[in-house]
N, C-alpha and C positions, 0 to 999 in steps of 0.2 A: 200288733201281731209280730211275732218273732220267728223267720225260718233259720232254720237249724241245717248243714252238713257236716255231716261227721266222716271220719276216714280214721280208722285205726285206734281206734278210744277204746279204753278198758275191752271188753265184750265185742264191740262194732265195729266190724269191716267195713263197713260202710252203710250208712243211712240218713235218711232226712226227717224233718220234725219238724211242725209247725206247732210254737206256744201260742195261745192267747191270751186274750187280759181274762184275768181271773184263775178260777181255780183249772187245774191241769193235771191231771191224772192218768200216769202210767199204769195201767194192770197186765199182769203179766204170771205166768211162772218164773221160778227158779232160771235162770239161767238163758233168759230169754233178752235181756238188756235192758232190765229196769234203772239197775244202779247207774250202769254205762252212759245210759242219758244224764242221767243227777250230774254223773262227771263229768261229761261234755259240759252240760252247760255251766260248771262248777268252773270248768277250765277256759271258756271262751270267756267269763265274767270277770276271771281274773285272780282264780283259785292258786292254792299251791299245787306241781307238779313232783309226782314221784315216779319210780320207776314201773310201776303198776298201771299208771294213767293214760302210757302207750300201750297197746297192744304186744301180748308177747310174743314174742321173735318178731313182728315189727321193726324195722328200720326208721320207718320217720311215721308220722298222722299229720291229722290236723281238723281242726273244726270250725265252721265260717258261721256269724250270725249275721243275719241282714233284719236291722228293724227299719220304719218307714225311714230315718234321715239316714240311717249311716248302715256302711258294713262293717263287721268286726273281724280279726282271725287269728288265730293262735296254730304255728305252727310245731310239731314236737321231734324231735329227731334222736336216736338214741347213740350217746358216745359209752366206748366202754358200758360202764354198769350203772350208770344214770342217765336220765334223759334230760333233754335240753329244751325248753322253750323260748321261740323266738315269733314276734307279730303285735301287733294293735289287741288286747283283749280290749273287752268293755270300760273296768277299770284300771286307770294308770298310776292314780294316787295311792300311796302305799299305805295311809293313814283308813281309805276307803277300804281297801285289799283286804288290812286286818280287820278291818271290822266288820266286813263280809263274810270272814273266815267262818267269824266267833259268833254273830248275830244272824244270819241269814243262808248259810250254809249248813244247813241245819242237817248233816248226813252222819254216817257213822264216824266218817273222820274229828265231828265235833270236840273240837277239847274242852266246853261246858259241859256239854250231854256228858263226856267220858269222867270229867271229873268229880261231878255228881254221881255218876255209877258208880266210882272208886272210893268215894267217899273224900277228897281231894278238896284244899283251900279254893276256893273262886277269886278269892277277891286279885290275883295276879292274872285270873285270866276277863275279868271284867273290867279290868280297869288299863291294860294292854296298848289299847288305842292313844290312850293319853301318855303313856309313855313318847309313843311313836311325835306326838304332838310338841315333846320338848318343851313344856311349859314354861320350866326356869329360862329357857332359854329363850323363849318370846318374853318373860318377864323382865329378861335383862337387858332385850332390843327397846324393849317399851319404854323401860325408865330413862334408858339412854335418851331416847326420842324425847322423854318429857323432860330433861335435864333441856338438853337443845332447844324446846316448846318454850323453859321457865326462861331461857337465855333469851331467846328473841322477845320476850313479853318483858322482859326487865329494859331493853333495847327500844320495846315501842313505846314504854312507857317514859324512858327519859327522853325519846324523840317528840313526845309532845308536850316534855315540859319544853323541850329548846325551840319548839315553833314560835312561839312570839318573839323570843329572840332574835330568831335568824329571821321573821318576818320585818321588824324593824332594821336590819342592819341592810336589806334588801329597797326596803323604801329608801332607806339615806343612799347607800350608793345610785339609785336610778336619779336621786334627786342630783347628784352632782357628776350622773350621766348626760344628765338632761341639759345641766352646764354649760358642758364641756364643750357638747352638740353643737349650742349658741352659738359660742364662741366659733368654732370650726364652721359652722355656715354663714358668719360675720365675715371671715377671713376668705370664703369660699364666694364670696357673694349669692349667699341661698337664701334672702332675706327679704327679697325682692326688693334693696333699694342700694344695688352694686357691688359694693363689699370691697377694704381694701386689698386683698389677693387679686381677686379678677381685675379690680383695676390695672392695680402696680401693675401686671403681668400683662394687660395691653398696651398700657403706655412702653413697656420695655421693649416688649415687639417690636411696636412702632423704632424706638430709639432706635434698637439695632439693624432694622431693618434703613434706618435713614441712614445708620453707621456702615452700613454695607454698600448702600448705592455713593454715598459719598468716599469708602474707602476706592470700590472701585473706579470712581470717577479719578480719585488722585489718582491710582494708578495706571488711569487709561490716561491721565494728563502726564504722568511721569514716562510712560512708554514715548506717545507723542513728541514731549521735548528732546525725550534718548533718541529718539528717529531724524528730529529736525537739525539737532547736532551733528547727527552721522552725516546727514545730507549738507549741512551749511559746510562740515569740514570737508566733508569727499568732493565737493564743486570747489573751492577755496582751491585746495590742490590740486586740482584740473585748470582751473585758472591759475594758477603759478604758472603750470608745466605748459600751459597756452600758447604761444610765438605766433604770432599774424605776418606775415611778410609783408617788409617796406620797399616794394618797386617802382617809384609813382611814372615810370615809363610803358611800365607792362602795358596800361591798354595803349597805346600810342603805336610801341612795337606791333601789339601784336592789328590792329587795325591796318598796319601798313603792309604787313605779313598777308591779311588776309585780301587787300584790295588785290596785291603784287598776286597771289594763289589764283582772285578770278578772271586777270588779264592772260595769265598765262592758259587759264583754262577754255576763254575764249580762243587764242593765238589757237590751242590744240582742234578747237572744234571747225574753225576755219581752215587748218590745213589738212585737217582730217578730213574734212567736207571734199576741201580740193582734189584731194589724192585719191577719195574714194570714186567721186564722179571720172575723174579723168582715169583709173583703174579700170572703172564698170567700161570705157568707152573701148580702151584699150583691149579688155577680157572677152568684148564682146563682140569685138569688131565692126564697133561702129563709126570709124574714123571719116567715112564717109560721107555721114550723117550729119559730121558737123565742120567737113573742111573737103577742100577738093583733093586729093591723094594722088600722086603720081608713082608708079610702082618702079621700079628700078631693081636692075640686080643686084647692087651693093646696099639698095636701103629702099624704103617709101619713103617721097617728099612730098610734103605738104604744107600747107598755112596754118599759122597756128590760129586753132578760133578764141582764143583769149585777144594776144596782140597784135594780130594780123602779118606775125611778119614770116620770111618763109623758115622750115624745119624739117627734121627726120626723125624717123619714127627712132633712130637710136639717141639723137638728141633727148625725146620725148622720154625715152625709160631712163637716161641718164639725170633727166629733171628731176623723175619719179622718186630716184633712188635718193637724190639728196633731198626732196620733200620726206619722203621717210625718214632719211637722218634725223630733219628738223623736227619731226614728229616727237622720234626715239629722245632727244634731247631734253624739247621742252616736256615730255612725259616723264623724265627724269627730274627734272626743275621741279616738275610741279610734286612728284613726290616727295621733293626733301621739303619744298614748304609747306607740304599738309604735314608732315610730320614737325614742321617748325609751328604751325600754327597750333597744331595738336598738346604739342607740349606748353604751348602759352596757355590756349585753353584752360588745360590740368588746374595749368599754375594759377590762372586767374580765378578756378571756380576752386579750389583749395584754399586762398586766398579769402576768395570770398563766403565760403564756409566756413574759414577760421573766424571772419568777422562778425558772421552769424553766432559763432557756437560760443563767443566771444560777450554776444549780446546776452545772448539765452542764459548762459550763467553769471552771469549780472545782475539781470532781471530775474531770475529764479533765486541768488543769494538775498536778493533785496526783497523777494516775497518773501523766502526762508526766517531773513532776521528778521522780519516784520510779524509772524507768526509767531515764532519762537516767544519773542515779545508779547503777545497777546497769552502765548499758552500759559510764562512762566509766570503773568501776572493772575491766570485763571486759577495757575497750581495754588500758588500763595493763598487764595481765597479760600479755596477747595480744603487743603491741608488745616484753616482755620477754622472750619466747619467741620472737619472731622475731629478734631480737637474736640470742640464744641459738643457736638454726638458722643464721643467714646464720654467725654465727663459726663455728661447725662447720663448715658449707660450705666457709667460705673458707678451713677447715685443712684439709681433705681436695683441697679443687680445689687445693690449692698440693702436700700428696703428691704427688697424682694427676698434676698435670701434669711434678713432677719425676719419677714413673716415667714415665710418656709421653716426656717428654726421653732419659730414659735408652733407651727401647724404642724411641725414634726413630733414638736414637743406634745401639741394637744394628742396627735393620732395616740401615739405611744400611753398617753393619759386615759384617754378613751380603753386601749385596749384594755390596760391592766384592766381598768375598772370594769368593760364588760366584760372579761375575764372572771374576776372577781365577782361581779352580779351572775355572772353564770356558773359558777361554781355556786355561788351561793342558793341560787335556783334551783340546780339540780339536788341539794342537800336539803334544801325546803321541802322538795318532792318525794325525797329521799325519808325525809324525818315524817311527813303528812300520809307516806304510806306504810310507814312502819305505825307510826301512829293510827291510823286505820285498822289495823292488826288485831289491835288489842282483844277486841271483842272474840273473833276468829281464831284467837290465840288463847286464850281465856277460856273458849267451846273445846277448844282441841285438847289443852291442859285438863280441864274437866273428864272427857272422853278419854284420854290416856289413864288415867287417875282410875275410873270405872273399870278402862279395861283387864290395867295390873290387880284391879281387886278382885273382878269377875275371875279371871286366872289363877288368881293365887284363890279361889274358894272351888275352883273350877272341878278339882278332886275332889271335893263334898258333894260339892252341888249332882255329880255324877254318880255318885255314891248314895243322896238320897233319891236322884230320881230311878236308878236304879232297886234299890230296896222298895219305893213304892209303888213300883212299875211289876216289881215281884209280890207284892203285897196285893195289888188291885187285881193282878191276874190273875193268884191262887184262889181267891176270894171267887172271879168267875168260874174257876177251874173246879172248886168246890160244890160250887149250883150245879155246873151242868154233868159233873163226873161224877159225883158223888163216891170219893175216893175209901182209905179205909181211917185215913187220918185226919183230924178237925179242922188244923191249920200247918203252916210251916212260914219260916219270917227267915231273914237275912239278919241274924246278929250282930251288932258292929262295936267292933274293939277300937277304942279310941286312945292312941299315945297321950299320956297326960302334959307329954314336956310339950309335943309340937302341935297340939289341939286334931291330928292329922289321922286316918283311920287306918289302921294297918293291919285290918282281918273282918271281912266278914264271913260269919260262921251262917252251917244252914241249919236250922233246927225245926224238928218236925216233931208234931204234939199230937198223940193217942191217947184218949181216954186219958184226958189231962195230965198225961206226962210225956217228957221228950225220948224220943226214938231216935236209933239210926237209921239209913236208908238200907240197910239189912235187912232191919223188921219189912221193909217193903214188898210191896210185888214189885215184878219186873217193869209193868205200863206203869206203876205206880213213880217207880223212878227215874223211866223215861219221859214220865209227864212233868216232873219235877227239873228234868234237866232241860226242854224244851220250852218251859216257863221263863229259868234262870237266863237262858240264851234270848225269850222277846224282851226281857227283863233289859239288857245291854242293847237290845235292838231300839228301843224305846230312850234311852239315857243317852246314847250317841244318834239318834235321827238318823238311822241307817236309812230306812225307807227315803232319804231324801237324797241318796249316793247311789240305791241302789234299788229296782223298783223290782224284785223278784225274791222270795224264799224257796227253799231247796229242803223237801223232808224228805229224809230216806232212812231205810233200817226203821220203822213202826212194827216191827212184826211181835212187841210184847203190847201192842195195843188189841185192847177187841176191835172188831169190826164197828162196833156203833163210835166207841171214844173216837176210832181214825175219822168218822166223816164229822165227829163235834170238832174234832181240833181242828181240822182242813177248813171246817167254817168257820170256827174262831181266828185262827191265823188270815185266812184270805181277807180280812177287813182290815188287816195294817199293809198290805201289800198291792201291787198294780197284779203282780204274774203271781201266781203258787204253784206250784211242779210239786208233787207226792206221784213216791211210787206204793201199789198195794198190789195185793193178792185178787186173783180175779173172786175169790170167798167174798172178798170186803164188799161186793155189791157197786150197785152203779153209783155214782157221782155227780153231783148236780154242775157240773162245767164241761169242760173240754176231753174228752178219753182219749191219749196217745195208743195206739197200735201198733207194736214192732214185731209184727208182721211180717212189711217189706224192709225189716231191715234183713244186712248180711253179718249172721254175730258169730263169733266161734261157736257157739254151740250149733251151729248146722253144720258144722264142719267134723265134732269130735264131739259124741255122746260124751259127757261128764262121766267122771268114775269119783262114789263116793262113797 
């Protein structure tokens, strides 16, 4: 089912319409919007637009169809003095377009109906479509194409002669891949029974690794010596610059010094002792305490309690005073010979740390060369073991680098070759699928082949299905109409140079002679030219672009022919839209009403 709005078309302001499948029948008067529909749906299908198809004095229209999948719409607007269509119609293909024109727009605009009224060549307008189609010029893409087809089929076919070839040249190279591998995991020890690379290459390790610890050893022997040298020379010169003093009196002096320092320090303690006691006695007033005291005005006499004999207390300070002298004195003595003993001292223990320091680097030279000795004879050995090591080394790095040369030499060997084996692989696969081809290339070259011939007869073939599609129809058109003419055929004038047909003529036979469409009646020649148009409907498969006919203008048909043709047509189509006269009687499908549409003629009685 198909709805329809319309705005501004021919006749209609505005209206809606529902098609159904099958026959569909506008009835109507004059001027009621019978055609206006035909043109709607002529224009949303994908008709041509004129200035007439818009509404007059109309600015713009437009008509919308919605079937079940899709909508469709055709918008018109008017520039100046023609109108302009823009939107989605039905069809977009332009090949469809014309051939809906010409086959299934079957209205008064027809340019078969009309030609055939006029008495007008057909064959440029039945054969139109294929213009549009450019034949030569698909026949030109085509051959190209099969040139290209014959190009790759010559290409698969010498790719399977080379496959044994290049299958062979692929077994020899794996085979002296396979070699090569050997070798390189010989040298790699991947053989599982050692291999001389991994050897060489540990034993080298090893070597340098003993050439390392014995380099360093010399050179911690070489450090060692440089050290024991510095040392044996830097004490050497400390013992030159050495002087021990030769006194052999020093202890004697100073022994005599120190007896002489403790006699004096005695003498001090004992008249220190004296002076202090006899002090205390005097400071305290204890003279009494230890002697009988006679007091006098010029003095106190008394006994002395030491020596019993008699004295005076000025005596006694007079004593005092020179016991302090002797004090001050020997306090004096005994300073110079601490300082006499002091300096012996110095000297003896200076002395006798020279003699020490004297020893110490003696006995530290005499470790010194003794070590020295022990290192230089360690170096000597050391230095013969590194010798020893580095020539080892240098025999094994010279092995070694000559497997390495050679393992350089195989990778590099290896490569080319899987290089080579892979090129040559990928060209095997290369050749086995072009090879594979052939067959697919062979169907396509055939199928190209059919198609340029199909093409190039494409104009006949349309030519007779059209002439017979005219012949099978008049023939029906004959039983059911019973016309006033016997028969009428599609003449064809054929170019003798290019086998090609360049005229079908229409000839119409009366009482066994040919007529013109003159002799005819009016339905007579509209029946002829609605023949001529399923005629192309048939020869180009219209019904398969486009599922709907369009009659309009029947008005030289009687009322019976219109409902034979309505029922003969509706069996090649999904949709049939005729418009009639509401005389022509009812319809055995769908009857459109416009009714509720809005047309000019409710706006403005017609003047006729």
């Amino acid at each position: 089912m198909w709805d329809l709005e319309i705005s501004n078309i021919a006749g209609i302001r505005n209206g809606e319409a529902t098609v159904e499948s099958g026959i569909n029948a506008v009835q109507a008067s004059n001027w009621q919007g019978k055609t206006s529909l035909v043109t709607a749906l002529r224009t949303v299908l994908g008709g041509s637009v004129t200035s007439a198809t818009l509404t007059d004095g109309a600015a713009e229209g437009h008509v919308r169809l919605q079937t079940q999948d899709h909508e469709y719409e055709r918008a018109l607007r008017r520039t100046g003095e023609t109108v302009v269509a823009d939107g989605q119609p039905y069809l977009t293909d332009e090949r469809a377009r014309a051939a809906a024109e010409l086959f299934a727009f079957l209205d008064e605009r027809n340019r078969i109906r009309r030609a055939v009224r006029e008495g007008d060549d057909l064959t440029p307008h039945l054969v139109q479509p294929l213009e549009q189609e450019d034949i030569e010029e698909q026949i030109a893409q085509l051959k190209a194409e099969r040139e290209t087809v014959e190009s790759e089929l010559d290409r698969a076919q010498q790719a399977a002669e080379k496959l044994p070839g290049k299958t062979d040249a692929i077994n020899k190279l794996e085979s002296e891949l396979e070699k090569l591998q050997a070798e390189a995991d010989t040298l790699d020890g991947d053989t599982g029974a050692g291999g001389d690379q991994t050897e060489l290459r540990s034993e080298l390790t090893q070597a340098r690794r003993e050439r390392e610890q014995t380099s360093q050893r010399v050179n911690r022997l070489e450090g060692k010596i440089e050290s024991l040298e510095a040392q044996i020379s830097e004490k050497e010169s400390e013992l030159e610059e050495l002087t021990v003093s030769a006194d052999p009196d020093l202890p004697e002096t100073l022994a005599e010094k120190e007896r002489a320092l403790r006699d004096i320090d005695q003498e001090i303690e004992t008249l220190e002792a004296l002076y202090n006691a006899t002090k205390q006695v005097l400071d305290q007033g204890h003279l009494d305490v230890v002697s009988d005291v006679e007091r006098r005005i010029d003095s106190d006499y008394l006994t002395c309690w030491v020596c019993g004999s008699d004295t005076t207390r000025d005596d006694i300070d007079q004593q005092m005073d020179g016991l302090s002298d002797a004090i001050s004195d020997r306090r004096a003595q005994r300073s110079e010979l601490q300082s006499t003993v002091s300096e012996l001292q110095d000297k003896q223990r200076e002395t006798e740390q020279q003699r020490r320091r004297k020893q110490s680097l003696e006995d530290g030279l005499s470790e010194l060369r003794t070590n020295l000795a022990d290192s230089r004879e360690e170096l000597s050995q050391a230095e013969n073991e590194l010798t020893e090591c580095s020539e080892r080394v240098e025999t094994l790095e010279t092995r070694v680098q000559e497997t390495d040369d050679r393992r350089k030499s195989l990778d590099q060997e290896i490569a080319r070759t899987e290089t080579k084996l892979e090129r040559h692989r990928e060209e095997h696969e290369q050749l086995e699928s072009q090879a594979q081809q052939r067959e697919q290339l062979q169907e396509r070259l055939d199928s190209l082949s059919d198609e340029i011939e199909a093409l190039r007869s494409r104009h006949e073939r349309v030519i007779r299905t059209a002439r017979n599609a005219f012949t099978e129809a008049l023939e029906d058109v004959v039983d059911k109409f019973n016309p006033s003419f016997e028969r009428a055929r599609l003449k064809q004038h054929v170019d003798p140079d290019s086998g090609r047909t360049e005229q079908l003529e229409l000839l119409i036979a009366r009482d066994g002679r040919e007529i013109s469409v003159d002799a005819l009646s009016e339905g007579e020649v509209e029946l002829i030219g609605l023949i001529a148009a399923l005629a192309g409907h048939e020869a180009f498969d219209v019904a398969d672009q486009v599922p709907c006919i369009l009659l309009d203008d029947l008005g030289g048909l009687a009322s019976e022919h219109i409902h034979t043709l309505v029922d003969y047509l509706s069996a090649r189509t999904e949709y049939l839209v005729t418009t009639a006269y509401p005389e022509a009687g009812e319809f055995d499908g769908h009857v459109l009403s416009p009714a509720d549409w809005d047309t000019v003629s409710d706006e403005e009685a017609p003047t006729v």
